[in-house]
N, C-alpha and C positions, 0 to 999 in steps of 0.2 A: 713681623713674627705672627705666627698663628697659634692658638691657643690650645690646649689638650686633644677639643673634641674634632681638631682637623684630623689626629691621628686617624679615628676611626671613622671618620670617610678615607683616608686614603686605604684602609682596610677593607672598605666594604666595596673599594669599584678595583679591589685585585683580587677578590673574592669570584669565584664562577657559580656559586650559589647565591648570587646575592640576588636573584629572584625572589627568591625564600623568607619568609621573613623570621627569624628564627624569636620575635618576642613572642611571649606566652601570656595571654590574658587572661584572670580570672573575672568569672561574669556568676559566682557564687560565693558564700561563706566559705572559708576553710582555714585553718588554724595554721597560724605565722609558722609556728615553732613545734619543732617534734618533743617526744615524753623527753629528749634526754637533750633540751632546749639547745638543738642545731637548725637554721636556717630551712624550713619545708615550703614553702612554698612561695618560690623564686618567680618575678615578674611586674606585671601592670595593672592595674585593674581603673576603670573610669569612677568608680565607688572605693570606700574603705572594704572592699571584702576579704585584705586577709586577715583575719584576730588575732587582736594581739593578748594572747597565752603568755601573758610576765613570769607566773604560776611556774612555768615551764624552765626558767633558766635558774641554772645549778648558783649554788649559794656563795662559791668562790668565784663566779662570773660579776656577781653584785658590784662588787667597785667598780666595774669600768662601764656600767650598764650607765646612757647618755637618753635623758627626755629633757625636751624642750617642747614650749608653744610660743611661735613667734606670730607675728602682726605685722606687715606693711601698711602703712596706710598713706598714698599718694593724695595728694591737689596739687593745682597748675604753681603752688607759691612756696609748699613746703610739704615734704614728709617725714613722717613719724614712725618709729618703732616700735613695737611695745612686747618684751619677751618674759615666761615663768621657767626655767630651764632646774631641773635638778638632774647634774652631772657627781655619778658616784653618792659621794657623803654631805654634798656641796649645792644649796638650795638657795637661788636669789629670782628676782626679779630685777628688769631695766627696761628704761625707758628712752629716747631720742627724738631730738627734731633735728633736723635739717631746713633752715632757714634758705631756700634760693638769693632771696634778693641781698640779703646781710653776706649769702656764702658763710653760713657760719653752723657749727654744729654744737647742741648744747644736750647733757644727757645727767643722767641718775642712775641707781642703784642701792637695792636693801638686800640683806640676806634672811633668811628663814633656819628655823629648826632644821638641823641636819642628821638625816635616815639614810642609809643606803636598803636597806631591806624592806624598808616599804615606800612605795610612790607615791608622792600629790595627786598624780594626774589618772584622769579617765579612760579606761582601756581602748576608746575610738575616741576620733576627732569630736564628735558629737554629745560631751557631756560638760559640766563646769571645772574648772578649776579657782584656787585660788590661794594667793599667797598672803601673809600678813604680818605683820613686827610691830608693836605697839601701834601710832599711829599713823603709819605707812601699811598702803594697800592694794591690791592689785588682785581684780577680779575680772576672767573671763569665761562670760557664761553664753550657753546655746539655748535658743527655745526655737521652738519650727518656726521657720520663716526671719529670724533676725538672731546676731550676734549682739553680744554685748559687752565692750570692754570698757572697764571704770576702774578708775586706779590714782591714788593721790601718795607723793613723794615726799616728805619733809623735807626742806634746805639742809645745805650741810656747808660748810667754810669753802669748799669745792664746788659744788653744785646748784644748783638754783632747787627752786619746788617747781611739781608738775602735779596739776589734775586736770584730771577730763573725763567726758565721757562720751562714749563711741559707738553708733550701730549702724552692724553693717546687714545687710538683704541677702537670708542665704537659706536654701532649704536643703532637708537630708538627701531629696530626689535630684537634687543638682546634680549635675557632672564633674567633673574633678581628675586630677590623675595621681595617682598613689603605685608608687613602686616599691618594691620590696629588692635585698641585691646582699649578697656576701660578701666578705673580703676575702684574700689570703687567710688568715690568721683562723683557726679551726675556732668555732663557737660565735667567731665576731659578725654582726649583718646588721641592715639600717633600713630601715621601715619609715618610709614619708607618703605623708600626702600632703599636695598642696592643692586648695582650694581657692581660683582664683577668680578675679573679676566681679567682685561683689562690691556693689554701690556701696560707697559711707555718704555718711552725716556724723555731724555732734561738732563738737570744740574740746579743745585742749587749752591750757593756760599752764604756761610758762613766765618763772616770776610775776612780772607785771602783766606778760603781752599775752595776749589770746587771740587764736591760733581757730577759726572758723572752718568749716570742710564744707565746701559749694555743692551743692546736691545734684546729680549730673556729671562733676566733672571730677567727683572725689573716687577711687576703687582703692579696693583695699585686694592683700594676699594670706592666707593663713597657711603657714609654715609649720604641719603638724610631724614631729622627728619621733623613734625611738629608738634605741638599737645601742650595740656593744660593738666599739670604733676600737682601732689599732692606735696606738702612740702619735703612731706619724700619719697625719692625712692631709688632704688637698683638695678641694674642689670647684667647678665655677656654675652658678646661678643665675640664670637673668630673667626679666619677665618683664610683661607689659600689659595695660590695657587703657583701653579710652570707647567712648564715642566714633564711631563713623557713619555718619548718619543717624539712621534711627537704632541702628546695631548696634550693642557692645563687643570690641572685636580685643584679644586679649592672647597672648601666649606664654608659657613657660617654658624653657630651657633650662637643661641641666646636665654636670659631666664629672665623674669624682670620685662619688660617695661610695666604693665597692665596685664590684663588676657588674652592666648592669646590659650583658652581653643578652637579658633577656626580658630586658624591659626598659627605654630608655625616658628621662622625666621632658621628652620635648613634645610639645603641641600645643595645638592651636584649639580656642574655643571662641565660635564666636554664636551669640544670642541662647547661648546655654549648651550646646551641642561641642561635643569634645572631639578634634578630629586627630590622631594619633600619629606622628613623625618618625623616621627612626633616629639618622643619625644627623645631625648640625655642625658645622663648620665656623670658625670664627677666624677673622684679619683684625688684629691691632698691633698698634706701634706700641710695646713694654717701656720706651723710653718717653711715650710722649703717650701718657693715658687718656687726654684730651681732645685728640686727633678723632676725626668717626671711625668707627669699626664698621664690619661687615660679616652678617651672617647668612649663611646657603644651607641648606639642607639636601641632603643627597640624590633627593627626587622629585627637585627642585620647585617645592611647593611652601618654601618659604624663601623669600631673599630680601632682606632688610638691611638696613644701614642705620647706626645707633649713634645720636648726634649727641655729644657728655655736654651736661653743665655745671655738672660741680664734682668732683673728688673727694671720695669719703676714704680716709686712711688712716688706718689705726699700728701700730705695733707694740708689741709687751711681750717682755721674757722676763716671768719669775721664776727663776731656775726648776721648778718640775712642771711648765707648761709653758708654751709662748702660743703665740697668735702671728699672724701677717694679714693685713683686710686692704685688700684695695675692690671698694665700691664705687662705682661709677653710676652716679645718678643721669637720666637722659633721657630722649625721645626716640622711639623706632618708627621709620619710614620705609615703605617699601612695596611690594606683593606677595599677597598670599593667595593661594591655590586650593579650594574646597569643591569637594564634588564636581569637579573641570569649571568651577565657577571663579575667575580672578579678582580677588579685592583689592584694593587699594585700598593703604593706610597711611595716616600722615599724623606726626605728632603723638603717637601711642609713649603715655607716658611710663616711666620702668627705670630697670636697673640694669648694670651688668657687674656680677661681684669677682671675683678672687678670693682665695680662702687658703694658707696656708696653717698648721693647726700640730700643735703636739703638748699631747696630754698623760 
């Protein structure tokens, strides 16, 4: 089977425009959201430049308005999650590891004071947040040149305790790609930037065990959301990065989130430099998520094969929200195509998710 974003390759090679490229990049400031907070400025940009104007969305929009700040944080042994999300009236923090070698997944959770009308979070990527409940905490802060994530979970009869702390190498001048995109539904759009390929260091500890990040081999992803989602959504995420050679060579894909008929989240960065894709293709078996996949790009300057080694599966239905997650932890191998220059990549560590979602 193949997965959503085959659709729109087989879209764009029946296309007799598809010379053309119809994404739109912003390479300036300009403001997310119009006075009468509808979607204005639709697209991509390699920076955060479009603003996010909260100010702007009407007061009976509030409930279903969706910010999150998530965290990947890979090594060759285990990865870590670490997310601030205030969805509507509904404000928590969580945490994750992913154990490779045990194959085991072990997580937490606090909630916070709940606002719909006013937000935790910083209007760009590039400011602090942070959440806190008595003595459970979770702080992610920005200074030039480095990330900072610290956060400690008290036990609970469920869950174990987590603290750690984590920094990752990142400057506001990086590159990045941040897409903005509509849905159907009048008023609703989704504004992300992901910022990826950023060296970590630090440790985490889990109950007993603690959890080291090897300097070199550890990148992290910052998953910056905001935006008012439909009920019912879907969408797939994957991403990668490592060493090859002296380069950091690193990609993001993405397919879902709104129409995103003009600006898509795929591309390739390698040694800081962002090179922009349009559309991606994926092969996998739905009954066998284990199997390798396979991803093409329509202008055939990605082609990778994604070898899983663990399955991350979640499902929950509290009768007014469910979830479906199937995450596929794994390596990408393959070539990629910069400036008529072929790389070859081996072992880029990464994901590849599924997301179904109704809220």
């Amino acid at each position: 089977m193949r997965c959503p974003l085959i659709l729109l390759l087989a879209l764009s090679l029946a296309s007799p425009l598809q010379a053309e490229d119809p994404q739109v990049e912003f390479t300036r400031p300009t403001n997310l959201l119009s006075s009468a907070g509808d979607l204005e400025a639709w697209g991509w940009a390699r920076h955060a430049h479009m603003l996010y104007n909260r100010e702007a969305i009407p007061a009976e929009r509030l409930p279903r308005v969706k910010e999150w700040e998530h965290y990947t944080v890979m090594s060759p042994k285990f990865t870590a999650g670490i997310t601030i999300a205030q969805i509507g009236g509904l404000t928590f923090a969580s945490v994750e590891l992913i154990d490779y070698a045990e194959s085991s997944r072990r997580d937490a959770m606090f909630f916070g004071p709940q606002s719909k009308e006013r937000s935790i979070f910083p209007a760009n990527p590039y400011g602090s947040t942070e959440l806190r409940n008595k003595e459970n905490f979770c702080t992610l802060k920005f200074d030039e040149g480095e990330r900072t994530i610290a956060f400690h979970f008290l036990p609970t009869p469920r869950t174990p305790a987590f603290t750690g702390k984590i920094q990752l190498a990142n400057r506001e001048a990086d590159e990045s790609i941040a897409i903005t995109r509509p849905f159907p539904d009048p008023g609703h759009f989704f504004y992300e930037n992901k910022i990826f390929a950023m060296p970590a260091q630090g440790s985490l500890r889990v109950a007993e065990c603690t959890y080291d990040l090897p300097q070199g081999s550890s990148f992290a992803i910052f998953d910056w959301g905001r935006g008012i989602w439909p009920r019912k959504s879907s969408w797939f995420w994957g991403q990668g990065a490592g060493k090859q050679g002296e380069r950091t060579v690193a990609i993001n894909l993405g397919h879902g989130y709104g129409d995103d008929a003009k600006g898509t989240a795929n591309a390739i960065l390698i040694a800081g430099k962002l090179t922009k894709l349009r559309n991606v293709a994926c092969e996998f078996d739905p009954a066998d998520r284990m199997k390798p996949w396979k991803f093409t790009s329509d202008d055939g300057r990605l082609e990778l094969t994604f070898q899983p080694i663990y399955h991350q599966e979640a499902k929950q239905d509290i009768l007014v929200a469910a979830t479906e997650l199937h995450k596929i932890h794994g390596t990408y191998s393959g070539k990629l195509v910069v400036d008529g220059q072929t790389i070859q990549v081996d072992g880029l560590l990464g994901f590849a998710e599924h997301m179904n979602q109704r809220w």
